[in-house]
N, CA, C and O atoms as CSV, one atom per row, in Angstrom:
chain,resi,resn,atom,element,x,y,z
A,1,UNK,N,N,1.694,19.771,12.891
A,1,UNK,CA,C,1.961,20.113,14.275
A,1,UNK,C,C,0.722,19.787,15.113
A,1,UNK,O,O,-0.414,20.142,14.796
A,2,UNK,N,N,1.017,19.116,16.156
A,2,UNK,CA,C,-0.364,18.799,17.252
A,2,UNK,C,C,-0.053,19.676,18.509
A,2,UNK,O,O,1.045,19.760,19.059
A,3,UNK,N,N,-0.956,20.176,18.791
A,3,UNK,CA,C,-1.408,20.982,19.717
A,3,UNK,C,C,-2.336,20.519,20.864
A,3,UNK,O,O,-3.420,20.221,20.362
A,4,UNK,N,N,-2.344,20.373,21.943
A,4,UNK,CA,C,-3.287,19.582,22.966
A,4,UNK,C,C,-2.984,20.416,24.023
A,4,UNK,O,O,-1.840,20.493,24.471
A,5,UNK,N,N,-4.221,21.253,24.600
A,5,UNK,CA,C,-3.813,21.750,25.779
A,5,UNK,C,C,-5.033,21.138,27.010
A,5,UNK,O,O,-6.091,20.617,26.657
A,6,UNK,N,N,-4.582,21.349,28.647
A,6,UNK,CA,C,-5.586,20.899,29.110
A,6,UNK,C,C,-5.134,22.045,30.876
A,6,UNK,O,O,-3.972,22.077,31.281
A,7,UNK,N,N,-6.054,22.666,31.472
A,7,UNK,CA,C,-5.919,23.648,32.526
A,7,UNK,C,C,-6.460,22.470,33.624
A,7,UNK,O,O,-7.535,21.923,33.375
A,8,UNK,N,N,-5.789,22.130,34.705
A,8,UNK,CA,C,-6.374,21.945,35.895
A,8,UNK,C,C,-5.838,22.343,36.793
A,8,UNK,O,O,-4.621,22.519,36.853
A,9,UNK,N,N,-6.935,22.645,37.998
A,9,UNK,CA,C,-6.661,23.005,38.964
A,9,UNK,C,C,-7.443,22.312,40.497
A,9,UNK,O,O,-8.338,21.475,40.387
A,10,UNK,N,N,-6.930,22.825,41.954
A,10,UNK,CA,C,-7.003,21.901,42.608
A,10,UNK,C,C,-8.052,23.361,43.561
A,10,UNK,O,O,-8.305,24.540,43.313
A,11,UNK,N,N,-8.388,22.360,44.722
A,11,UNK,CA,C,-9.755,23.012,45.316
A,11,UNK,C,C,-8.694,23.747,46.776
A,11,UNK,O,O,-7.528,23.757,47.169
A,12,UNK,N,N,-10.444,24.436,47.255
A,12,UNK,CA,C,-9.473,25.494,47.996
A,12,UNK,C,C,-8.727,24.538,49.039
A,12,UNK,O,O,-7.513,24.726,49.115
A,13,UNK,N,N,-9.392,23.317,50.036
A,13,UNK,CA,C,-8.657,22.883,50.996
A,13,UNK,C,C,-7.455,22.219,50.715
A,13,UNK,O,O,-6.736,21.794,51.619
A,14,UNK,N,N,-7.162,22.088,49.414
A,14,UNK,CA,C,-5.455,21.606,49.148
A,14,UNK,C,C,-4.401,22.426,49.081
A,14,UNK,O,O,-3.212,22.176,49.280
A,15,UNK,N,N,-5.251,24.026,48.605
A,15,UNK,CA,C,-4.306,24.732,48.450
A,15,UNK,C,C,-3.848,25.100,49.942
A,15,UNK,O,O,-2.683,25.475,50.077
A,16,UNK,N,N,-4.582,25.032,50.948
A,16,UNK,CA,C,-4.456,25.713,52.341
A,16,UNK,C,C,-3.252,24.517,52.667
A,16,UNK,O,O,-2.244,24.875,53.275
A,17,UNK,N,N,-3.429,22.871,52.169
A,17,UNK,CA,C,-2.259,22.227,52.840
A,17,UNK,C,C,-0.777,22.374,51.952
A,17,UNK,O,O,0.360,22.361,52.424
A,18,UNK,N,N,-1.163,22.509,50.598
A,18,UNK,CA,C,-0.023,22.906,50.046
A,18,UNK,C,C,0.507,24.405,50.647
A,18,UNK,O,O,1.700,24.405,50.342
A,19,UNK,N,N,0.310,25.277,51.125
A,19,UNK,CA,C,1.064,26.345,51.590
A,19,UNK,C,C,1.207,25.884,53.122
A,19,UNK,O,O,1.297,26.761,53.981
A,20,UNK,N,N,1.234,24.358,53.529
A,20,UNK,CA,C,1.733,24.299,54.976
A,20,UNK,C,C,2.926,23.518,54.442
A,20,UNK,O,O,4.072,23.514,54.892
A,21,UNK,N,N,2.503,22.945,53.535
A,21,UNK,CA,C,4.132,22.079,52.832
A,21,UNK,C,C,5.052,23.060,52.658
A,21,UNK,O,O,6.123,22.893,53.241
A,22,UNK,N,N,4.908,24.052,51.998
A,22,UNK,CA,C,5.487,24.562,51.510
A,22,UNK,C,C,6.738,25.704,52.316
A,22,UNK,O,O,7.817,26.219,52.024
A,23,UNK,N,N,5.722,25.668,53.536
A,23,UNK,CA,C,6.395,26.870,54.411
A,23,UNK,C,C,7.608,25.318,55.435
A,23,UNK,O,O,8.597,25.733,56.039
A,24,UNK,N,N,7.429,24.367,55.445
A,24,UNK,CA,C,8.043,23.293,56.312
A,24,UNK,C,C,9.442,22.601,55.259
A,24,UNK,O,O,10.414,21.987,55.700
A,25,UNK,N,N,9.126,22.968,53.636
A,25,UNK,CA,C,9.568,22.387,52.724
A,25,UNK,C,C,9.870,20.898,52.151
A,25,UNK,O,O,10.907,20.289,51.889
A,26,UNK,N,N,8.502,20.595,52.077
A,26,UNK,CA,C,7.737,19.199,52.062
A,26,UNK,C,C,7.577,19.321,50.404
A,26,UNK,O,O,7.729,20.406,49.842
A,27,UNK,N,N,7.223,17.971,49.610
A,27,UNK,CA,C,6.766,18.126,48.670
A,27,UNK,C,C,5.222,18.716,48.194
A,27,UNK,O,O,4.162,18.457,48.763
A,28,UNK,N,N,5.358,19.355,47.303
A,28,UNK,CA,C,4.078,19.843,47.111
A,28,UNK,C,C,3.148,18.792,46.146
A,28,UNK,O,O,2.773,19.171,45.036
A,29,UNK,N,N,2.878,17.714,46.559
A,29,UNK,CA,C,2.272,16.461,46.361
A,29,UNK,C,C,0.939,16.698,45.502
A,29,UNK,O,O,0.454,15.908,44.691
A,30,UNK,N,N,0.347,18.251,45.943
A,30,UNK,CA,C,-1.156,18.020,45.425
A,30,UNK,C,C,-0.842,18.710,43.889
A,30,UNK,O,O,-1.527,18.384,42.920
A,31,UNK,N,N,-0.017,19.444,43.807
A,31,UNK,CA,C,0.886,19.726,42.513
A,31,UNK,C,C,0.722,18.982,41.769
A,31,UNK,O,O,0.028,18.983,40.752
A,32,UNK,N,N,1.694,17.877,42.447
A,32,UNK,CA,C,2.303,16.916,41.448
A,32,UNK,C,C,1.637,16.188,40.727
A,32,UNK,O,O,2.156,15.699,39.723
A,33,UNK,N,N,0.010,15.876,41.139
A,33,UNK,CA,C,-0.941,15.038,41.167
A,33,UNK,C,C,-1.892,16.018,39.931
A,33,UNK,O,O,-2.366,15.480,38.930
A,34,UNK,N,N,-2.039,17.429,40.215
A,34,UNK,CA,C,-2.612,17.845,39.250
A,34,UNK,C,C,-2.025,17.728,38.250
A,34,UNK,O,O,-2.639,17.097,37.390
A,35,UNK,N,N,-0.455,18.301,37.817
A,35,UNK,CA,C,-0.010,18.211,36.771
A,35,UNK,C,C,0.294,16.651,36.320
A,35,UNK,O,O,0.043,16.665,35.115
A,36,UNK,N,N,0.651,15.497,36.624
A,36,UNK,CA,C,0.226,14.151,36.500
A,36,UNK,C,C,-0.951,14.208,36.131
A,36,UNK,O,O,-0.798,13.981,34.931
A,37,UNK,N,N,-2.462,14.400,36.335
A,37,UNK,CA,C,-3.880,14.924,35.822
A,37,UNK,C,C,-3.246,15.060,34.530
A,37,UNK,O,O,-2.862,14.132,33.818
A,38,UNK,N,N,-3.173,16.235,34.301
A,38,UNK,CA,C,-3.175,16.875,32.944
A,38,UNK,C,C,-2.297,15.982,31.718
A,38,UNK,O,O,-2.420,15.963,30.493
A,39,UNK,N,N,-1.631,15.472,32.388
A,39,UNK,CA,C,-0.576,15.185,31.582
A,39,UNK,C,C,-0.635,13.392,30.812
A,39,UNK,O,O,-0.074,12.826,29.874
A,40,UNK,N,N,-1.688,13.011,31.896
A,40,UNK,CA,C,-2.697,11.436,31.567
A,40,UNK,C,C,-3.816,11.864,30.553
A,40,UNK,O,O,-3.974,11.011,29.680
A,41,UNK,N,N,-4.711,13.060,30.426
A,41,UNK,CA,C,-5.701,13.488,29.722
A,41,UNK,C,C,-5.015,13.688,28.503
A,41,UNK,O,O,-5.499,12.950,27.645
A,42,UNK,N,N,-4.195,14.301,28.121
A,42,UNK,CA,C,-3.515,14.235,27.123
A,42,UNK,C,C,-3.048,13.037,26.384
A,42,UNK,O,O,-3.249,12.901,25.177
A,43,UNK,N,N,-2.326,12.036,27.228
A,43,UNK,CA,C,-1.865,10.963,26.715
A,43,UNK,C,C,-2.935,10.125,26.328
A,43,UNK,O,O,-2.796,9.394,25.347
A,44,UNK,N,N,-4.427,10.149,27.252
A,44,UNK,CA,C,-5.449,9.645,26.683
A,44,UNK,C,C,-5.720,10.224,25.328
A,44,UNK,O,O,-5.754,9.563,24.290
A,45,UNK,N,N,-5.905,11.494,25.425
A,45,UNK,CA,C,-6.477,11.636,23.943
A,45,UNK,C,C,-5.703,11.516,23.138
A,45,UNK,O,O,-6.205,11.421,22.018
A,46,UNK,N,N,-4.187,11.453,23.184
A,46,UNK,CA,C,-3.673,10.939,21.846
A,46,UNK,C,C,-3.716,9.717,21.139
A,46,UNK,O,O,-3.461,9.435,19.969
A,47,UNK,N,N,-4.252,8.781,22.507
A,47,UNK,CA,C,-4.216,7.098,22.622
A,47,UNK,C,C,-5.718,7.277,21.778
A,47,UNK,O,O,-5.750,6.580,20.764
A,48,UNK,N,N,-6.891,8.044,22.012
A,48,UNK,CA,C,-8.046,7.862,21.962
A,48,UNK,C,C,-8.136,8.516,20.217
A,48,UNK,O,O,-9.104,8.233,19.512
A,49,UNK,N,N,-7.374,9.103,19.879
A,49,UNK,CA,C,-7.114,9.866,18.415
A,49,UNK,C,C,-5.921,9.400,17.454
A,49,UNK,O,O,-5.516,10.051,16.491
A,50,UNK,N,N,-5.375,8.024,17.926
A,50,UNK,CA,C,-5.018,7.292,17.779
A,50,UNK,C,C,-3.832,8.310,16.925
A,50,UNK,O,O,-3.678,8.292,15.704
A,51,UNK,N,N,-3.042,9.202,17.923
A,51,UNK,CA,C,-2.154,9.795,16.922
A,51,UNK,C,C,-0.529,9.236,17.540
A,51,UNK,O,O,-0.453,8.628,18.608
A,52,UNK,N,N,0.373,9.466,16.916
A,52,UNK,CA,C,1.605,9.220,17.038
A,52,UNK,C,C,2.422,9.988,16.802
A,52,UNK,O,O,2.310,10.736,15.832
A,53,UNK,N,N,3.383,10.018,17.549
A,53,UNK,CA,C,4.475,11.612,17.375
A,53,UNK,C,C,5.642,11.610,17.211
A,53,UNK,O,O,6.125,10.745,17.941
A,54,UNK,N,N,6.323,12.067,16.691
A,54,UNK,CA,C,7.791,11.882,16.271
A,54,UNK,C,C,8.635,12.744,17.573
A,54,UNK,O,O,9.504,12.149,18.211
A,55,UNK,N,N,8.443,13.531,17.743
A,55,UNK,CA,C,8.763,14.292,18.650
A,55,UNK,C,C,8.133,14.811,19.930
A,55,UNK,O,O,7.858,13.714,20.418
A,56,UNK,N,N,7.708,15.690,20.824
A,56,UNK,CA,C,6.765,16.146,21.689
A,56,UNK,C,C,7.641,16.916,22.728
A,56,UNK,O,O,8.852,16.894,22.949
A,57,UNK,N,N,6.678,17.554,23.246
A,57,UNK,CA,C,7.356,18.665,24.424
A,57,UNK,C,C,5.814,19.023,25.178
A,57,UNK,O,O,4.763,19.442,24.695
A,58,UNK,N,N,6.275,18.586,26.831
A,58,UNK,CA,C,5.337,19.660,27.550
A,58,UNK,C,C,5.468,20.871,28.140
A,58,UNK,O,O,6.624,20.878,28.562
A,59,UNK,N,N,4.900,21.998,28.439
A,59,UNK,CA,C,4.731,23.387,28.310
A,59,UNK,C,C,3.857,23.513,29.869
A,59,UNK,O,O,2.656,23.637,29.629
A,60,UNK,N,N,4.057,23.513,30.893
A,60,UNK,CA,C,3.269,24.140,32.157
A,60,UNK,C,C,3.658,25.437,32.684
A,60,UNK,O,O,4.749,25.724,33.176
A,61,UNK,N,N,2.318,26.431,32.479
A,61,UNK,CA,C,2.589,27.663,33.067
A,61,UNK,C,C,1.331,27.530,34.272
A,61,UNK,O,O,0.208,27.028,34.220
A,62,UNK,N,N,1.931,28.082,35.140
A,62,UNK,CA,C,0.777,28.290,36.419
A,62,UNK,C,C,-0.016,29.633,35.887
A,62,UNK,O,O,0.656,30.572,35.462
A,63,UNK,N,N,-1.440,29.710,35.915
A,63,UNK,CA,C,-2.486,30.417,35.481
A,63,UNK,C,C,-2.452,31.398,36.562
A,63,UNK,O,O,-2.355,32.615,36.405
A,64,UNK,N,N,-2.565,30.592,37.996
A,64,UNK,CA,C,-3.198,31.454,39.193
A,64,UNK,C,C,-2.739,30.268,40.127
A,64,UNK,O,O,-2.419,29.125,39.803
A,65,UNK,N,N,-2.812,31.028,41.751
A,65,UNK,CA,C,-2.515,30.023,43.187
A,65,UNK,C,C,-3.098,28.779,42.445
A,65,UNK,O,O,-4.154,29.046,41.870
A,66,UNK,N,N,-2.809,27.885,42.352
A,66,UNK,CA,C,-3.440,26.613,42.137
A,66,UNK,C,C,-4.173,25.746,40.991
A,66,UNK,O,O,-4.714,24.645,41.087
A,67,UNK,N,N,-3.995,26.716,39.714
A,67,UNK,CA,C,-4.426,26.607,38.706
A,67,UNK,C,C,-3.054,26.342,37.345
A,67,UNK,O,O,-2.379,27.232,36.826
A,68,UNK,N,N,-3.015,25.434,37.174
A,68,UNK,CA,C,-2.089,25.321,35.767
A,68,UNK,C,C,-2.368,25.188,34.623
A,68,UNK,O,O,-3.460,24.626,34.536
A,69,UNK,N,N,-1.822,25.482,33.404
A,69,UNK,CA,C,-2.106,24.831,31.936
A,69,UNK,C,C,-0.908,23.784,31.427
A,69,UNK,O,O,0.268,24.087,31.628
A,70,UNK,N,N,-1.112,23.069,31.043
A,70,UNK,CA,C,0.048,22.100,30.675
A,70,UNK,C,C,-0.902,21.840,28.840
A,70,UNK,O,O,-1.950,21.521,28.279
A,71,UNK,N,N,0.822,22.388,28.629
A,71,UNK,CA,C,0.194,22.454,26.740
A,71,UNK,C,C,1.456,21.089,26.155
A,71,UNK,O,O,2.656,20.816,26.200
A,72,UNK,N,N,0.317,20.646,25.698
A,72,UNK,CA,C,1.302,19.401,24.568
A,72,UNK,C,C,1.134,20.088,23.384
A,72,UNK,O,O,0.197,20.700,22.871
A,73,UNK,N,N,2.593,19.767,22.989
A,73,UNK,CA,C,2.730,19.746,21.088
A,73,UNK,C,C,3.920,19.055,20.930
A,73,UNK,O,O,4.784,18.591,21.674
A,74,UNK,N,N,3.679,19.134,19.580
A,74,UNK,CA,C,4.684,17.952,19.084
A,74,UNK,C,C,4.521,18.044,17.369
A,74,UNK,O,O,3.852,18.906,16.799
A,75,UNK,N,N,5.455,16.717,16.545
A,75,UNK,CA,C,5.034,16.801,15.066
A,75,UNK,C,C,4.717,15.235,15.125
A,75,UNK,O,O,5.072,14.684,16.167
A,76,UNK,N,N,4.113,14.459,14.178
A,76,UNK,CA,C,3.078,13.411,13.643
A,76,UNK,C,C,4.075,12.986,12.883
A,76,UNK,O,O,4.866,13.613,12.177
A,77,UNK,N,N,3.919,11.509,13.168
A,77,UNK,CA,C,4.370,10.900,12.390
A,77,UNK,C,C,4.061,10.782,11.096
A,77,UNK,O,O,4.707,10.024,10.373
């Protein structure tokens, strides 16, 4: 079983425009961009650990306003 987790989060002046998106119901773009972040760091290090997966699943829980974890796992070929 592989396990890869990675937390990012975004700074205070995005969060101030993401809660103007949000109240107009705009995409929340700076979101999307963190969790995209997380989700490239991962794919790097599997590329960089040269592993391969038979299966996989991602896992994002929001930590706090603006903070996420996005957990990879999966099973190996």
């Amino acid at each position: 079983m592989i396990n890869i987790q990675k937390v990012v989060s975004r700074n205070f002046i995005m969060d101030m425009v993401s809660s103007l998106q949000n109240m107009v119901g705009m995409n929340l773009t700076s979101y999307e961009k963190m969790i995209d972040k997380a989700i490239q760091q991962i794919n790097q290090e599997l590329k960089d650990k040269k592993i391969k997966v038979k299966w996989y699943r991602y896992e994002i829980t929001q930590l706090t306003n603006g903070a996420v974890a996005v957990v990879f796992y999966g099973d190996e070929k």
